[in-house]
N, C-alpha and C positions, 0 to 999 in steps of 0.2 A: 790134649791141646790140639790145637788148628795141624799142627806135624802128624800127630797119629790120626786124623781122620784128613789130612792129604794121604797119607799110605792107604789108606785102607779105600779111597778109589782106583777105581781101573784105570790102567795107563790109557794116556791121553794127549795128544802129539802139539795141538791149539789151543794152550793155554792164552793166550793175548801175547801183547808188548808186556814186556817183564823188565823191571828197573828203570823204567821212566824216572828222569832227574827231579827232584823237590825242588820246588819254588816258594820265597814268602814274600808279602804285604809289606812293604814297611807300616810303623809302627803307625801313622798319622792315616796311610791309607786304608789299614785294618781299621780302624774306629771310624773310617765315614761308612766302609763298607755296610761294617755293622749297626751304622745309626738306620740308614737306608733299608736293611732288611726286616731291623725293627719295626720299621715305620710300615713295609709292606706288611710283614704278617699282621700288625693293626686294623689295616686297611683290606684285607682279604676275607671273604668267607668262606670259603673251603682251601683250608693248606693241607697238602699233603708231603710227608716226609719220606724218601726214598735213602735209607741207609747202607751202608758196606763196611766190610772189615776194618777200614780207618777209625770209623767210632770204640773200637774196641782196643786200640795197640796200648791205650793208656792204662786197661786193666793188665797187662803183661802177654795179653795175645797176640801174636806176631799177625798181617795181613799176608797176602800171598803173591801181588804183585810189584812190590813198594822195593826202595833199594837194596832192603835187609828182609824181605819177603819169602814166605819157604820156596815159593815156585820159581824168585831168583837165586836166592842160594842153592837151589836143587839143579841148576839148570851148570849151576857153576860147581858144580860136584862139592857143596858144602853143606852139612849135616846144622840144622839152626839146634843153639842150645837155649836149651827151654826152663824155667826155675820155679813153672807153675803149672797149677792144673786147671782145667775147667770149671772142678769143683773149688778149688781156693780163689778161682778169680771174683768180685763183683762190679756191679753194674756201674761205672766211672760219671761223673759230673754230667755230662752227655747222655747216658741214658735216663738219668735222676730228671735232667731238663723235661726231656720227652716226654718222662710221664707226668711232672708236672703242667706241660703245656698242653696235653692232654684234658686236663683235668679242670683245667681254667679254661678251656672253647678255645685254646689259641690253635691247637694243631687239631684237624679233625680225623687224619687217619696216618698211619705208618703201614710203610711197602721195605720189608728185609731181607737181604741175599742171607744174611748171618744166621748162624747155624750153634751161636755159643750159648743160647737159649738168656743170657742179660737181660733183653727187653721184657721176657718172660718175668724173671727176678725182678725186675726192678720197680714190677705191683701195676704194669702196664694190661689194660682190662686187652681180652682175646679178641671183643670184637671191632677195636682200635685197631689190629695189626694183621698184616698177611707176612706170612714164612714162607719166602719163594724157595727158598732150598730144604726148611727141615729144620727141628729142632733138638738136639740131644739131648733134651731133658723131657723130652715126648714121643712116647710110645703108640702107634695106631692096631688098633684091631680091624685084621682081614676081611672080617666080615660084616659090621655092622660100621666102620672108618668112627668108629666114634676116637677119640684121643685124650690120653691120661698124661699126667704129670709123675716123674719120674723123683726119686729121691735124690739121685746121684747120676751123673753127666755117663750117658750107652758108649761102650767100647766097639757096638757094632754100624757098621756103615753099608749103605745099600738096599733099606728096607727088605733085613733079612729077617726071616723068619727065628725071635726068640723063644718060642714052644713055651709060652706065658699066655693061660686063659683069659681074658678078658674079663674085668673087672665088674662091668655093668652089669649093674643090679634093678633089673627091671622086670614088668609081670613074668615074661619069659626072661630063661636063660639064652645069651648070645650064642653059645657054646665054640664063638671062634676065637684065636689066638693072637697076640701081637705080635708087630714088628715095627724096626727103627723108623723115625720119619726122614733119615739123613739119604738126600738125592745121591744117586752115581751121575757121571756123565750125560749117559742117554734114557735117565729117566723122563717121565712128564713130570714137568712140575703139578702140582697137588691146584685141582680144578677149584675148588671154593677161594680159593685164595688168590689165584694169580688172575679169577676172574673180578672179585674186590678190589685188586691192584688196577687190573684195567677201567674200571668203573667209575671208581674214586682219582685218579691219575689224569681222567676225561673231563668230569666236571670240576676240577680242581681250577683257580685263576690261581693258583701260586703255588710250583712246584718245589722242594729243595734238595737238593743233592746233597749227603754228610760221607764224607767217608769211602766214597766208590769211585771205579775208572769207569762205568756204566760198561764195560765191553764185555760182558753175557747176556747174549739176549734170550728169551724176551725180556726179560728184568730190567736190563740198559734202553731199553726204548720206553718203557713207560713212564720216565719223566718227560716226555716231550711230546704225549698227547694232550699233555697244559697248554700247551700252545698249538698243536695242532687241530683239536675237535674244540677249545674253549676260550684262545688268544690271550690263554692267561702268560703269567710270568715264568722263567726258568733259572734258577739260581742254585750253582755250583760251588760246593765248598771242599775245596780236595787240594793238598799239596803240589802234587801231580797233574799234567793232562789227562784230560778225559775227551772220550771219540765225542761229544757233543759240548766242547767248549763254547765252538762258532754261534751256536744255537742259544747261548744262554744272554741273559739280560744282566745277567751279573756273574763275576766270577770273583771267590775269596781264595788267597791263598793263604791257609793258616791254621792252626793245630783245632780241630771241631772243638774239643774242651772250651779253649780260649773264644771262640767264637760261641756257643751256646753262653757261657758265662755271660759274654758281653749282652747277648740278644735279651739276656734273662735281666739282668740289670737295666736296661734299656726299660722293660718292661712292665718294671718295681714287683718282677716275681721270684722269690725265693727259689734255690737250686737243695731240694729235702736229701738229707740223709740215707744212703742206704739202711735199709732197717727188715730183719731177717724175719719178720712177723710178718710182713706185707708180701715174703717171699714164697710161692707154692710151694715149692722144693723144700724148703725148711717147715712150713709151717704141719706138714703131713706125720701122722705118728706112723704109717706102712703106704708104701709106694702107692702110685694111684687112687688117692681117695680125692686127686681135684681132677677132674675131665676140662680138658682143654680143645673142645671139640668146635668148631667153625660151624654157628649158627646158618642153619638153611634162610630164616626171616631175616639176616642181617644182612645176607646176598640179594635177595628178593628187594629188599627196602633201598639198599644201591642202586641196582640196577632201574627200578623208576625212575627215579632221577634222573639216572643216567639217559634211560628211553626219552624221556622228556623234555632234557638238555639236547638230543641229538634232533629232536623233531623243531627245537627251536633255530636250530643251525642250520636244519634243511630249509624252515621257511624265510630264514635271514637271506642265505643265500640265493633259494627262489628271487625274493625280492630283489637282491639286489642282480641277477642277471636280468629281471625284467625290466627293473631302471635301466641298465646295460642297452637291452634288445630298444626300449624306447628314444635313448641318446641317438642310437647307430640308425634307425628309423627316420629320426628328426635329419638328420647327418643325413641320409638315403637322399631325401627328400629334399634339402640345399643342393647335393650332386646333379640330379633329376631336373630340377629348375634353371641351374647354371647351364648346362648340358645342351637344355632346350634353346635358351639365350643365344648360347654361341652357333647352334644350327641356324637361327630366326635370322640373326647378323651375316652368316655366311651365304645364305640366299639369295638376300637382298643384293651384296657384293656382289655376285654371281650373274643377276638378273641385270639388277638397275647399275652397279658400278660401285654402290655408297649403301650406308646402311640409313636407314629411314631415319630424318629429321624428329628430334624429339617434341615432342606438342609444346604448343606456341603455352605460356602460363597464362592463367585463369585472371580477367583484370579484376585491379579492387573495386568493390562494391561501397559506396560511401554513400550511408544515411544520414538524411538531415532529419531535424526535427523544427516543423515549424510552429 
């Protein structure tokens, strides 16, 4: 559980605010919210999802910084009791949404701190989702980073070396070994991925927060290049504060289940059954026969986009500094003339006493017709 792979990091002194007080919606305010967010993701073409351990407490997994959270109880010298495993939990209402909204064009990409590998299970396709921490039901090899799918959730954390050949069966042998994909402290996060998060995050017009306090970065800041490289929207769904409330266009406070349910309803899309077929992990008769490797052309094909969203931003903003320079030009130019007026007037004063009579007016001209 989330307990044995908090121990099995290295001690670590900055875990965030720990035990931030829960807040709710009342009932009438939770259903505008969520009519309003429906109505956005309708209206959006590129949503992107940023999740965190809140989307999971409903499967029986504790978060880490929540009232009952291991890193508050640990902080308060209290051991959390736990009555499940990784392997007995599955993917709750909220992740089932995901993948269905997925699947209908509503959601275009998922960005995850989570490390309980659900989204994985839950038949959510790889090149939908980046793993900013690591997944315990994926194993990477040292040498080729290719990534297998695992039967049952690694007791090892730290991307240790498990002295396990690599599975790829290709012209040649790999001949390298795996290891865990689960982050320490000061590892790097995993480059194909957190640059997908950054990519998709940019050209996004409507971010969503499910389940996180965003306070790890870089992970915590990449919902809010929606609005900084693309002036899209920012929408926060978490019981708790989070370091980028101020920033958000909406805030929900309210259990994600209940909120996905509603958005889904809203929607007239069906929330699918967990189903252990659709699941890698179950569906493999010996470990790693599914590779969950992060496509190099699925990075590449982002990041155009991305390159060409940003070139669009630069010549927007080009533009509009040179409307800017032209305003301040015209402005220059009123100053300059006014300027000259009051010297003309102060000469005159000077010389003659009085400022020059203004011209006699032009008489009317009156044609006849005879």
């Amino acid at each position: 559980m989330s307990c044995s792979y908090a121990e099995g990091l290295s001690a670590y002194e900055n875990k965030g605010k720990l035990g931030e007080p829960e807040t709710f919606d009342s009932k009438e305010e939770l259903a505008r919210k969520i009519r309003l967010l429906s109505q956005w993701i309708e209206e959006s073409k590129h949503v992107v999802l940023h999740t965190g351990a809140g989307i999971s407490t409903s499967a029986g997994i504790p978060d880490f910084r929540g009232p009952n959270g291991v890193w508050t109880l640990e902080k308060k010298g209290i051991k959390p009791k736990i009555n499940i495993s990784f392997d007995d939990a599955v993917p709750t209402p909220t992740h089932m949404a995901i993948t269905e909204l997925v699947k209908q064009n509503k959601v275009h990409y998922i960005v995850s701190q989570n490390i309980d590998g659900l989204h994985l299970r839950s038949g959510l396709s790889r090149k939908h989702l980046a793993e900013l921490h690591g997944n315990m039901y994926v194993d990477q090899c040292n040498k080729c980073d290719r990534q297998f799918v695992r039967k049952t959730a690694t007791h090892s954390v730290g991307q240790k070396n498990l002295h396990i050949s690599c599975p790829y069966q290709g012209y040649r042998p790999c001949r390298g070994t795996l290891h865990d994909t689960i982050l320490d402290w000061e590892h790097n996060l995993p480059q194909k991925d957190i640059n997908l998060g950054d990519y998709n995050s940019s050209i996004a017009d409507l971010s969503i927060c499910l389940g996180t306090t965003l306070q790890i970065n870089p992970s915590g800041m990449l919902p809010t290049y929606t609005k900084k490289y693309n002036q899209g929207k920012l929408v926060i769904c978490n019981l708790s504060s989070t370091k980028h409330d101020k920033k958000a266009d909406l805030l929900i406070r309210g259990y994600v289940d209940d909120i996905l349910s509603g958005v889904m309803k809203h929607l007239n899309l069906p929330i699918p059954e967990y189903n252990e077929k659709q699941d890698p992990s179950r569906t493999q008769d010996r470990p790693y026969q599914v590779e969950w490797t992060q496509q190099q052309s699925d990075v590449l094909k982002v990041k155009r986009n991305y390159e060409a969203k940003m070139r669009d931003n630069k010549k927007r903003k080009l533009s509009l500094k040179n409307k800017t320079d032209d305003e301040d030009e015209i402005c220059d130019n009123k100053k300059r003339e006014a300027t000259k007026k009051k010297k003309k007037e102060f000469w005159f004063r000077f010389f003659l006493g009085s400022p020059p009579p203004p011209p006699p007016p032009l008489p009317k001209l009156v044609f006849r017709i005879c």
